[in-house]
N, C-alpha and C positions, 0 to 999 in steps of 0.2 A: 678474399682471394677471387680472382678471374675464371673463368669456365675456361676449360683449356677446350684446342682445339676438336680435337677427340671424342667429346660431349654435345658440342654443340652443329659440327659440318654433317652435310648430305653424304649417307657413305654406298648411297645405287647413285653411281655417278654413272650420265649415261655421256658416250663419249665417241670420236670420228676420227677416221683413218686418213692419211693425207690424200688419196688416192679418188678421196670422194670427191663428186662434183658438186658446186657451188648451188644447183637446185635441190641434191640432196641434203645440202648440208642445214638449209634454210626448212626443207621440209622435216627433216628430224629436231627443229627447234620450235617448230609449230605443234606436230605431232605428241612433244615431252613438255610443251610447254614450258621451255627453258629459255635463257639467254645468250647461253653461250655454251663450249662445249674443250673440254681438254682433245688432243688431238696426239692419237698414240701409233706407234708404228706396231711394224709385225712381233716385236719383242716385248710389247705391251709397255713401252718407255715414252714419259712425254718428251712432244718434241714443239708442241705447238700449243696456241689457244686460241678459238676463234671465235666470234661473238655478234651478234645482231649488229652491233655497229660497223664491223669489216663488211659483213652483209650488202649493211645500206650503202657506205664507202666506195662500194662496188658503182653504185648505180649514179653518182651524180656527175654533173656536167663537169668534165676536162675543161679545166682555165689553159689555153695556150699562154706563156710567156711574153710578155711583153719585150721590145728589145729593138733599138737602132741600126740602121743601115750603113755603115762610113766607111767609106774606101774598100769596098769588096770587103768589106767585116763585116759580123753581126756581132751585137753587143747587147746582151741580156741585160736586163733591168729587173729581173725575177731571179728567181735561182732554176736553170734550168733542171737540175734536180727532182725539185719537186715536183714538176711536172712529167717528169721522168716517173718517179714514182704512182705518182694520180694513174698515168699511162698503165702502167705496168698493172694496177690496185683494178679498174675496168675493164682490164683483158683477162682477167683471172680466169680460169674453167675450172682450177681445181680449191679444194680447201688449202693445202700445201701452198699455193700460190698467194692466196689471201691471208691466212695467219699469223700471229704474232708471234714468235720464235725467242724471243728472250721476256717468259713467264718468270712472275712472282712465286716463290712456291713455299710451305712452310711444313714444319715435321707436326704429327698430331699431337704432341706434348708442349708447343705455341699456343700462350696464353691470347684470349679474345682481345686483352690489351695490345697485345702485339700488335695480332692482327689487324685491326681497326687501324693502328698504328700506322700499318704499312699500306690498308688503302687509300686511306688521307693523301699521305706522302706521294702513293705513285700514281695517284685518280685511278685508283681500278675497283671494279665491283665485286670481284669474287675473283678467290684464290684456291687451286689445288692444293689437297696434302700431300704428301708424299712419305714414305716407308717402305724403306728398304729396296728403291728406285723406282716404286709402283706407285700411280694413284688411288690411294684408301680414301677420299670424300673432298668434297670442295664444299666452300665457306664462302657467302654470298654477304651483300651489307644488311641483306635482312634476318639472316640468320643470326650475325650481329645484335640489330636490332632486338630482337626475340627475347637475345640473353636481360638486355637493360629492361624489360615488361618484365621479367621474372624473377 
């Protein structure tokens, strides 16, 4: 039988307010030497997840869209969208602006098979617990890892 969650997750989860700005956010992931961070409001409920990769997402070059000129039209060959978004992902000041809003989340009584399960599935590296609407510990692929050496 599988380690269930509960055994094997980080339960000092250390964690960010949406309020926070995007130097802090990056300096309390240096500071705790983490990767990322569950992001909780004033009622201590998650609402977010932010991560070295949003981070970086931040800082890279804006592709403008590509797109033709015909008869007083412009005509994307991109999907303006996403460009829209890139836009939106580089202007960020705060964590709430950058984070990811529809998180993985599993109860501490989710088996390691789940779990592993569901970071395959949805490429993500680590998932909060949650209990009784709070986060009790987050579950990383190494923590994963951990259990299969043991």
């Amino acid at each position: 039988m599988s380690p269930i969650a509960e055994e094997v997750m980080t339960k000092d989860v250390k964690c960010l307010k949406p309020k926070d700005s995007i130097k802090q956010a990056a300096k309390f992931f240096v500071d705790n030497k983490i990767g990322a961070a569950p992001v909780l409001d004033d009622d201590d409920q998650l609402i977010g997840l932010i991560s070295e990769s949003d981070l970086i997402s931040q800082d890279i070059k804006v592709h403008f869209p590509s797109y033709i000129h015909l008869l007083d039209s412009y005509i994307f060959l991109e999907s303006p969208k996403r460009f829209e978004e890139s836009l939106k992902r580089a202007a960020a000041a705060t964590v709430e602006e950058l984070m990811a809003t529809e998180v993985v989340t599993v109860t501490p009584d989710a088996s390691t098979e789940e779990i592993a399960t569901l970071m395959i599935e949805k490429h993500i590296g680590r998932i909060p617990v949650i209990s009784g609407g709070k986060v009790v510990g987050i579950i990383t692929k190494g923590d994963i890892v951990r259990t299969l050496s043991s």
